[in-house]
DRENGU-754856 format. One record per residue: residue number from 0; residue in three letters; x, y, z of N, C-alpha, C in turn. Coordinates in nm, 3 decimals. Layout:
residues N
   pos   code      n.c1      n.c2      n.c3     ca.c1     ca.c2     ca.c3      c.c1      c.c2      c.c3
   NUM    ALA         X         Y         Z         X         Y         Z         X         Y         Z
...
END
This chain:
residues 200
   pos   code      n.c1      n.c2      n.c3     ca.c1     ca.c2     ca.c3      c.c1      c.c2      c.c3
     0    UNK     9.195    -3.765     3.911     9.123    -3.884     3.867     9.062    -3.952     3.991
     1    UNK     8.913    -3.987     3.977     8.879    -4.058     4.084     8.886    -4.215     4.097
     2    UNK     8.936    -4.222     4.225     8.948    -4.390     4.255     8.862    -4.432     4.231
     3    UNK     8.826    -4.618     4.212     8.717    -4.668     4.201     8.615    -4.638     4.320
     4    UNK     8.715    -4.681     4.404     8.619    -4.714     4.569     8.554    -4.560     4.573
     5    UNK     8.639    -4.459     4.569     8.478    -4.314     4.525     8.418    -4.334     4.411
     6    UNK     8.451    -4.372     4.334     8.319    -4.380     4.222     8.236    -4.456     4.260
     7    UNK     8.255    -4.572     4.298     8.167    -4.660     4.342     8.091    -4.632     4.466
     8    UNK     8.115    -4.547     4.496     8.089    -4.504     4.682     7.958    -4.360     4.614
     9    UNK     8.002    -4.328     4.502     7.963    -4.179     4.455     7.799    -4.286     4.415
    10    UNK     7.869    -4.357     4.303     7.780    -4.483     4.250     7.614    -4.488     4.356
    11    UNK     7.660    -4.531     4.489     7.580    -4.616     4.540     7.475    -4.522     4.605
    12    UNK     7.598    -4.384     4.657     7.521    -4.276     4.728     7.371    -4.209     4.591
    13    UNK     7.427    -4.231     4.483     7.282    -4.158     4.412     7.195    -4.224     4.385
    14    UNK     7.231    -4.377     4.424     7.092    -4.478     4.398     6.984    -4.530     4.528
    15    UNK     7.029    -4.494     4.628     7.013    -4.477     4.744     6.833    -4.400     4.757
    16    UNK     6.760    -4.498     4.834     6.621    -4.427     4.821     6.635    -4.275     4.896
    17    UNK     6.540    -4.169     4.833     6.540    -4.072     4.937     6.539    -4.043     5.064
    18    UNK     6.478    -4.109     5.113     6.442    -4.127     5.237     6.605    -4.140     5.271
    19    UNK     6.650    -4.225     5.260     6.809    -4.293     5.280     6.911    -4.144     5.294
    20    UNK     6.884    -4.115     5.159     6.950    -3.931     5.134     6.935    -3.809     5.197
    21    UNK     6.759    -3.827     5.243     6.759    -3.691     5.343     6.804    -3.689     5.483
    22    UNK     6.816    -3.549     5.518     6.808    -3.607     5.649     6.688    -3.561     5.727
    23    UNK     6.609    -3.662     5.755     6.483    -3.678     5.793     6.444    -3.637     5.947
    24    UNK     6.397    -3.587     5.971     6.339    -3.526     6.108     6.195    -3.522     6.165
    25    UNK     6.195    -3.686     6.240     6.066    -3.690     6.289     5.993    -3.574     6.401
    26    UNK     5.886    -3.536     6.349     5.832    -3.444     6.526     5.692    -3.443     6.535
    27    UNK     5.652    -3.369     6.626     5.494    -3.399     6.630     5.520    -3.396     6.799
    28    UNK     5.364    -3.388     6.870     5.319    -3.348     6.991     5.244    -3.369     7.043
    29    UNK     5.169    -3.271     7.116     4.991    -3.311     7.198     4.998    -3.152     7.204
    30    UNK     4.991    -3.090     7.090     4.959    -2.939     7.091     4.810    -2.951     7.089
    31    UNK     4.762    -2.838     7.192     4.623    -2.817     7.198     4.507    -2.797     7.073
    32    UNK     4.418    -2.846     7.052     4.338    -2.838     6.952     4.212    -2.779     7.041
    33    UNK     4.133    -2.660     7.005     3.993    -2.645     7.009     3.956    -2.621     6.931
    34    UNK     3.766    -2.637     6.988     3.642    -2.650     6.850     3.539    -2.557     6.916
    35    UNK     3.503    -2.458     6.764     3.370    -2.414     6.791     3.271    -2.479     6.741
    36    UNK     3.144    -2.518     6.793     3.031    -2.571     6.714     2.925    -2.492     6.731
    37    UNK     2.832    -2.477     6.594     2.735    -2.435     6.627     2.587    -2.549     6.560
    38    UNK     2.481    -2.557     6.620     2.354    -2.592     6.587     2.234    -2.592     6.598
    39    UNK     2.174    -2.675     6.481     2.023    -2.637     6.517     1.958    -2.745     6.528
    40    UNK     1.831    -2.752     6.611     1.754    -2.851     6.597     1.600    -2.798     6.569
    41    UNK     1.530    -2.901     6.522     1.392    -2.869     6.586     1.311    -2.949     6.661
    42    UNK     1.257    -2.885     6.768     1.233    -2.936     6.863     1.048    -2.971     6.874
    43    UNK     0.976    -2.929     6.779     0.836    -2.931     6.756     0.801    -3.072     6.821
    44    UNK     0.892    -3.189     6.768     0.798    -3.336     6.777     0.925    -3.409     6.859
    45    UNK     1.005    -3.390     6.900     1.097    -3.463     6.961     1.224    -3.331     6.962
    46    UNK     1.341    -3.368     6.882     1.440    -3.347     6.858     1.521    -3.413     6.744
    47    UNK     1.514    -3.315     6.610     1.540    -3.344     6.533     1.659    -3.208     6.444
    48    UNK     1.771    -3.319     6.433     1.892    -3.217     6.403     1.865    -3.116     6.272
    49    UNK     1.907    -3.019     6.255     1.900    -2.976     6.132     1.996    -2.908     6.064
    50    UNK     2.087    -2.847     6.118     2.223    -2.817     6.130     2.347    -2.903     6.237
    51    UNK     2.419    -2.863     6.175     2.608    -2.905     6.257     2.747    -2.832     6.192
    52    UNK     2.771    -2.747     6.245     2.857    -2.685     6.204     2.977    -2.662     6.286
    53    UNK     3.133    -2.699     6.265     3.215    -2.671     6.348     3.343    -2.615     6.284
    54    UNK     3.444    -2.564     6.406     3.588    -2.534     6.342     3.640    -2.611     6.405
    55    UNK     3.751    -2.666     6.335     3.843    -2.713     6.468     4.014    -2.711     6.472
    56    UNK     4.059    -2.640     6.540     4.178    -2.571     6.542     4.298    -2.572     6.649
    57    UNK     4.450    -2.576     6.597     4.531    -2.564     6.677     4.501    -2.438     6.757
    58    UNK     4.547    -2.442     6.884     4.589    -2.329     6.927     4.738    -2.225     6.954
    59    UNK     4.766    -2.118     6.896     4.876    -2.106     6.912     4.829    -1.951     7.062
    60    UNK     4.963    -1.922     7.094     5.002    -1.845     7.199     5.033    -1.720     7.166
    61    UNK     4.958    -1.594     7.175     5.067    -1.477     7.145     5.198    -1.436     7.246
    62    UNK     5.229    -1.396     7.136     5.360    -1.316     7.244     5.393    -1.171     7.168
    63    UNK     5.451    -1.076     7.279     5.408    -0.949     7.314     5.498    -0.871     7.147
    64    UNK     5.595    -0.978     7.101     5.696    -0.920     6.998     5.598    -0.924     6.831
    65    UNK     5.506    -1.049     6.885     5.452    -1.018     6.742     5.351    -0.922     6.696
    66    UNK     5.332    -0.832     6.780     5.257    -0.694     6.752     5.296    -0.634     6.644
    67    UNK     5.409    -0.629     6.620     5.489    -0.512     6.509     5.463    -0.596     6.426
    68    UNK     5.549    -0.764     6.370     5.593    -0.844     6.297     5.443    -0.836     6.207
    69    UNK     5.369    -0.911     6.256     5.221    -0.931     6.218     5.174    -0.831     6.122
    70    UNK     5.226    -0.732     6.135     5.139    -0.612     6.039     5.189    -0.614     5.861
    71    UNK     5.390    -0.654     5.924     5.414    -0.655     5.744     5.399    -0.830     5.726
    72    UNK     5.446    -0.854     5.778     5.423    -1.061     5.761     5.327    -1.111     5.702
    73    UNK     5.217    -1.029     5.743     5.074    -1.123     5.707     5.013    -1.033     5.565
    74    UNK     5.068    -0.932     5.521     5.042    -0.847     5.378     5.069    -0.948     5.274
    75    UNK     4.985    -0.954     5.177     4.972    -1.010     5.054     5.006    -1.193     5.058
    76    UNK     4.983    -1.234     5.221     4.993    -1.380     5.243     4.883    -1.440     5.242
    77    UNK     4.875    -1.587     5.202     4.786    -1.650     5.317     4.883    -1.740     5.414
    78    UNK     4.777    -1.773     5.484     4.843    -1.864     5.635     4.742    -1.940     5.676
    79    UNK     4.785    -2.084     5.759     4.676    -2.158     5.838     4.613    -2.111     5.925
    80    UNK     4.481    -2.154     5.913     4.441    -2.073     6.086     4.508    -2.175     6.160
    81    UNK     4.498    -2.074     6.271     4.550    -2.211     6.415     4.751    -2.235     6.399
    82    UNK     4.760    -2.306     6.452     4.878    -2.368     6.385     4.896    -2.534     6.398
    83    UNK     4.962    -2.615     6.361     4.961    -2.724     6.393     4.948    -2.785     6.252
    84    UNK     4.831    -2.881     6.229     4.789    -2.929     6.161     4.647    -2.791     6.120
    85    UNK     4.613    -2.838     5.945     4.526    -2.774     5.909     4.388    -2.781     5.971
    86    UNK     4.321    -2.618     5.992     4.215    -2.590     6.089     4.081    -2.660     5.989
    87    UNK     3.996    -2.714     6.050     3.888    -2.814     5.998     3.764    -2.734     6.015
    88    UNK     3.679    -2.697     5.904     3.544    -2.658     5.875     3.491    -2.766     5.842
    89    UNK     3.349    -2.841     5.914     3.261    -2.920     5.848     3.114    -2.910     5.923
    90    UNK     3.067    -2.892     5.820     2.919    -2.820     5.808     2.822    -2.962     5.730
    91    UNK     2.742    -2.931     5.791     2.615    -3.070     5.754     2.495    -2.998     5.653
    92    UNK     2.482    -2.838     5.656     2.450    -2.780     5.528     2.522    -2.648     5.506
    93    UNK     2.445    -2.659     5.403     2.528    -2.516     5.308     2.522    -2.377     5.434
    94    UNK     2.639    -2.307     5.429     2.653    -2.135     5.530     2.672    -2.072     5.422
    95    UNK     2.573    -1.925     5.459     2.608    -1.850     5.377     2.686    -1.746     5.448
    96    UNK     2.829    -1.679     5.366     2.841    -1.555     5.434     2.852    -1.446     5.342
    97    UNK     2.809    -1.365     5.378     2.724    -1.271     5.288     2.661    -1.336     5.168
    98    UNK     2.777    -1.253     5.044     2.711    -1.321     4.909     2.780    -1.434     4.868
    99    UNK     2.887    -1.495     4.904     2.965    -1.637     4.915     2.893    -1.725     5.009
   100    UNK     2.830    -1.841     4.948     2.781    -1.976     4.997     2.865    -2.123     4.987
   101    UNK     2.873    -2.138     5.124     2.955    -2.236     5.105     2.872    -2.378     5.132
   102    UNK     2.884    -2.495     5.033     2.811    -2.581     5.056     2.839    -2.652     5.186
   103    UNK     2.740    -2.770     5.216     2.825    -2.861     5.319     2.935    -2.946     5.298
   104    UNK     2.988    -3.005     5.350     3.094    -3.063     5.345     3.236    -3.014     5.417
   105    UNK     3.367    -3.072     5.412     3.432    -3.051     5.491     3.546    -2.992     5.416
   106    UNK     3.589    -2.895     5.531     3.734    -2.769     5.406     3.837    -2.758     5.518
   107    UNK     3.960    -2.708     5.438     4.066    -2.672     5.510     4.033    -2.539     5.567
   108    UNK     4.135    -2.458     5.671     4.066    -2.325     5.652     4.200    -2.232     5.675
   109    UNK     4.210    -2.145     5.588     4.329    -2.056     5.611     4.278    -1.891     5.567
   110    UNK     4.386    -1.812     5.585     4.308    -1.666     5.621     4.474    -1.612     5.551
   111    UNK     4.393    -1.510     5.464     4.516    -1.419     5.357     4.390    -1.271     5.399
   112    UNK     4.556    -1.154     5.343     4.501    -1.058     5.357     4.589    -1.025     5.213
   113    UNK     4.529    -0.878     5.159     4.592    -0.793     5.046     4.685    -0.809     5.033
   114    UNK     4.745    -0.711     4.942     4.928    -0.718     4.955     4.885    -0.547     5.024
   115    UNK     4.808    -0.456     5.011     4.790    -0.297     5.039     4.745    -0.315     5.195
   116    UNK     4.705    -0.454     5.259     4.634    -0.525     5.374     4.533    -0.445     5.429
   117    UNK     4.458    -0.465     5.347     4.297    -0.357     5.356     4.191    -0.512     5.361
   118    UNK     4.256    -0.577     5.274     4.121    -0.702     5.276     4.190    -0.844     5.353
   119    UNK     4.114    -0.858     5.449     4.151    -0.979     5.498     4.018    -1.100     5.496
   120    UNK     4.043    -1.213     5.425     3.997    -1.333     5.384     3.981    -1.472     5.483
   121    UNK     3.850    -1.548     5.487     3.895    -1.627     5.528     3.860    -1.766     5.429
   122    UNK     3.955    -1.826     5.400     3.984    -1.883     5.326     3.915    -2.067     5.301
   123    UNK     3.843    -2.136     5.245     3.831    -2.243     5.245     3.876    -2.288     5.160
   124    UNK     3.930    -2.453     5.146     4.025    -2.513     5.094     3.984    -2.648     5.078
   125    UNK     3.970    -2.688     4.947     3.937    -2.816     4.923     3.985    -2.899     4.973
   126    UNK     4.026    -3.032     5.041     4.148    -3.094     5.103     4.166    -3.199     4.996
   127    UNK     4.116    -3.244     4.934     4.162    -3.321     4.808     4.273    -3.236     4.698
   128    UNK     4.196    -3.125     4.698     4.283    -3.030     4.557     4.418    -2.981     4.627
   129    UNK     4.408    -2.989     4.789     4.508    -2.899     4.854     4.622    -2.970     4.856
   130    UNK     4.595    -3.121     4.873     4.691    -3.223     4.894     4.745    -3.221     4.768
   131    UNK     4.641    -3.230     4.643     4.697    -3.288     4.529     4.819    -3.138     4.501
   132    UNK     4.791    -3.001     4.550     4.842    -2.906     4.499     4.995    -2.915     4.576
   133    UNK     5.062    -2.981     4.648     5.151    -2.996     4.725     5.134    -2.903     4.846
   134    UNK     5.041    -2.832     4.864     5.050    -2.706     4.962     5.035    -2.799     5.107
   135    UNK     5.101    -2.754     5.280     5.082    -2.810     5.361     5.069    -2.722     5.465
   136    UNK     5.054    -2.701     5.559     4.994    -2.623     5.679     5.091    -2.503     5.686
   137    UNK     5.222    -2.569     5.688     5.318    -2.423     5.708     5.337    -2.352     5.575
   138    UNK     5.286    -2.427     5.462     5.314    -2.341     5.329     5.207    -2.358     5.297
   139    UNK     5.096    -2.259     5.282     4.980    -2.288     5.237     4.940    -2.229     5.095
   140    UNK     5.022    -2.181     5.072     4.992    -2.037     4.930     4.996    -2.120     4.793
   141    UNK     5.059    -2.265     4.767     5.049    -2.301     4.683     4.852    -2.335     4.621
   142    UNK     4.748    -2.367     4.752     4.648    -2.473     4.768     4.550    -2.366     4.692
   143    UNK     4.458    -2.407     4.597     4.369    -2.316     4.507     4.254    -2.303     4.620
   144    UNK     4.226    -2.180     4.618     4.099    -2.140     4.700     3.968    -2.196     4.644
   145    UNK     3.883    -2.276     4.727     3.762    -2.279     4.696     3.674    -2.158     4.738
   146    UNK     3.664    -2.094     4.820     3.555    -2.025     4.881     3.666    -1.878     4.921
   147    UNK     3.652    -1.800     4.921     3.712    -1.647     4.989     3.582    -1.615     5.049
   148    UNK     3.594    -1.595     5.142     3.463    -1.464     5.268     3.568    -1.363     5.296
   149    UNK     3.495    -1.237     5.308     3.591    -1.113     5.371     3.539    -1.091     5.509
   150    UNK     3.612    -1.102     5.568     3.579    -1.020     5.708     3.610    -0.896     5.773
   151    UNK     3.595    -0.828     5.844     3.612    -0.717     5.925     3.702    -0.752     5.978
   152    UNK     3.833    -0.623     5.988     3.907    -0.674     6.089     3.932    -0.565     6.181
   153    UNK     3.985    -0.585     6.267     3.986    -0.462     6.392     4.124    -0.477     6.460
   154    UNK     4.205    -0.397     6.525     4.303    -0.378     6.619     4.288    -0.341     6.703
   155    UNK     4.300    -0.374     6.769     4.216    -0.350     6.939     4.325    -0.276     7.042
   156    UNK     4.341    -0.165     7.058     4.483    -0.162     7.170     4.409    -0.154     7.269
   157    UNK     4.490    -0.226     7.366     4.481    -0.202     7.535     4.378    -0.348     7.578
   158    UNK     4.429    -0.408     7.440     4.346    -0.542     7.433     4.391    -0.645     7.386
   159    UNK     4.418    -0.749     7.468     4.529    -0.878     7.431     4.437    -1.032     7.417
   160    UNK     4.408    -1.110     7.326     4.363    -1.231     7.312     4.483    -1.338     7.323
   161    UNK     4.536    -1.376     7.497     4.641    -1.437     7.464     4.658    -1.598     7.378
   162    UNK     4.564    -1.661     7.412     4.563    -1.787     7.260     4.449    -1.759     7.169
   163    UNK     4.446    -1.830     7.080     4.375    -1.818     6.978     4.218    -1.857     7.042
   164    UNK     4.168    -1.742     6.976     3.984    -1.807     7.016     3.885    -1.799     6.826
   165    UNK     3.838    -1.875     6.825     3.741    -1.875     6.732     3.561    -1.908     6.749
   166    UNK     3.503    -1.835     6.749     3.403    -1.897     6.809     3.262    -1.880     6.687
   167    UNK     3.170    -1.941     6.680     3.080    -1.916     6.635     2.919    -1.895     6.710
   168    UNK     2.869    -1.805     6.685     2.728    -1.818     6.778     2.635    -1.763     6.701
   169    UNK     2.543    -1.826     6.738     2.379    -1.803     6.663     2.326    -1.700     6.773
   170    UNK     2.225    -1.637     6.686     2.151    -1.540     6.746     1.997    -1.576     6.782
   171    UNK     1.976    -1.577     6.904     1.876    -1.651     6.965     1.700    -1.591     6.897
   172    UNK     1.764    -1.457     6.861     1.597    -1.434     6.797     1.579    -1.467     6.679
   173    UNK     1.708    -1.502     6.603     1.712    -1.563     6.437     1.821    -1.646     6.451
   174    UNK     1.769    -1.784     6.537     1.850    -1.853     6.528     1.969    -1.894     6.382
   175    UNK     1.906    -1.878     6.292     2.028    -1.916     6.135     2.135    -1.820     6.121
   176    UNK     2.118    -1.760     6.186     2.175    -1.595     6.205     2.295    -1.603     6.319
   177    UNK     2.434    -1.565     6.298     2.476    -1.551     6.351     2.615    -1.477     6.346
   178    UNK     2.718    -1.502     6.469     2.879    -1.419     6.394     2.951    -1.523     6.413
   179    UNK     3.057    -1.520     6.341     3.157    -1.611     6.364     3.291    -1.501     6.391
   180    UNK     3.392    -1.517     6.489     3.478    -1.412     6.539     3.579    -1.472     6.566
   181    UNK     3.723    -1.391     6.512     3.847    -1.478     6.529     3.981    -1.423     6.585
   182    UNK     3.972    -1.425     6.691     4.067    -1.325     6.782     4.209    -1.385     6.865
   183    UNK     4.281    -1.315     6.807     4.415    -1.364     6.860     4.492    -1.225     6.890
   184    UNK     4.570    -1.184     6.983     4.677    -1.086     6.981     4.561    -0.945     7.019
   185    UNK     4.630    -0.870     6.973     4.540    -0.729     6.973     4.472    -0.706     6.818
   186    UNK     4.406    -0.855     6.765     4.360    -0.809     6.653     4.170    -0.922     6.647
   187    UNK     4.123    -0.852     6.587     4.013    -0.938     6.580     3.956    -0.966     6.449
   188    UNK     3.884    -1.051     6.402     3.805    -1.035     6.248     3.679    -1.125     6.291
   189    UNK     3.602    -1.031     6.172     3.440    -1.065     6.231     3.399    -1.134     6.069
   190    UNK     3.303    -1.188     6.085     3.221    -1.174     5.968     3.031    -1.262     6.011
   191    UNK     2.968    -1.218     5.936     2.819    -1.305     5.981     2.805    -1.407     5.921
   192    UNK     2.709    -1.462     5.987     2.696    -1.625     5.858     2.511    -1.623     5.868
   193    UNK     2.496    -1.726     5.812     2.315    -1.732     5.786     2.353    -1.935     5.784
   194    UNK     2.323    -2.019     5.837     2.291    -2.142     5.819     2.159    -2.158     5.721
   195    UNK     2.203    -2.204     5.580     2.110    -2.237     5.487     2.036    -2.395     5.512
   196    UNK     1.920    -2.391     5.560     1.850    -2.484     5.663     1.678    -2.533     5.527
   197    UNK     1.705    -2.654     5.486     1.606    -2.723     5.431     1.465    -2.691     5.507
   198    UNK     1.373    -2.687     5.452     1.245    -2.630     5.535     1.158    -2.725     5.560
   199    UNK     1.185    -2.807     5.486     1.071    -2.954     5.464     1.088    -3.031     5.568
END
């Protein structure tokens, strides 16, 4: 039979705000963030913007063990790019890559491959729907995809990207034209983009 003073003790512990109940673990840092940008202007009568397009991303570090890990880990997942906080796409107009157009505006960005890991994705993410979906940087698989692009991916031996690089670049004879490339470890993924650019 339980005493009062535990019942009452039992009592107080389940009314107790959560916060009160968990055990809570503040953290956070000054982990490195970089950005690729790319743009356009036209330059006929002054300088006048016409594109803005960027990523912007934790950086994480390889190390030499996740060569093996990486191959079954990342099958039939998605994951954040970068690490840290969620990697930031925001574009001032619509990119196309290939036959997926993504409007302007601003997305989460995360990258899934198959479960057979033949197709690897890079992923955009509403940040309204993502939040509302409970999904968060280290668990991202709950967040509904807005946009899938496929990219190329490659394994590179005898070739190490020791932090994360993402870069985007236009091609100077068609400027709208360009690659966007995402290389970490001994692995790379490509895909092209086209900046969909108002003419008027």
């Amino acid at each position: 039979m339980h005493s009062f003073a535990t019942l009452l003790t039992l009592f107080t512990l389940s009314t107790l705000p959560l916060a009160a109940q968990a055990k809570l673990m503040p953290f956070g840092g000054t982990g490195q963030r970089n950005n690729t940008v790319v743009g356009l202007a036209d330059t006929s009568s002054g300088f006048k913007l016409m594109a803005l397009v960027s990523i912007t991303y934790g950086v994480p570090e390889w190390k030499p063990e996740y060569a093996d890990k990486a191959e079954e880990l990342t099958k039939g997942r998605m994951f954040r790019l970068g690490r840290d906080n969620w990697a930031i796409f925001d574009t001032t107009c619509p990119v196309k890559f290939g036959n997926v157009t993504v409007p302007a505006g601003l997305y989460y960005l995360g990258v899934s491959r198959s479960k057979d890991g033949a197709v690897w994705n890079l992923v955009f993410l509403d940040p309204a729907k993502t939040k509302a979906s409970g999904a968060t940087p280290p668990a991202p698989e709950a967040a509904p995809h807005a946009f899938d692009v496929r990219l190329v991916h490659e394994r590179i031996e005898g070739e190490v990207t020791e932090t994360l690089a993402v870069t985007m670049a236009g091609e100077r004879d068609k400027p709208t034209h360009g690659t966007l490339t995402i290389a970490w470890g001994d692995r790379k993924l490509t895909g092209s983009y086209d900046l969909v650019i108002d003419a008027r």
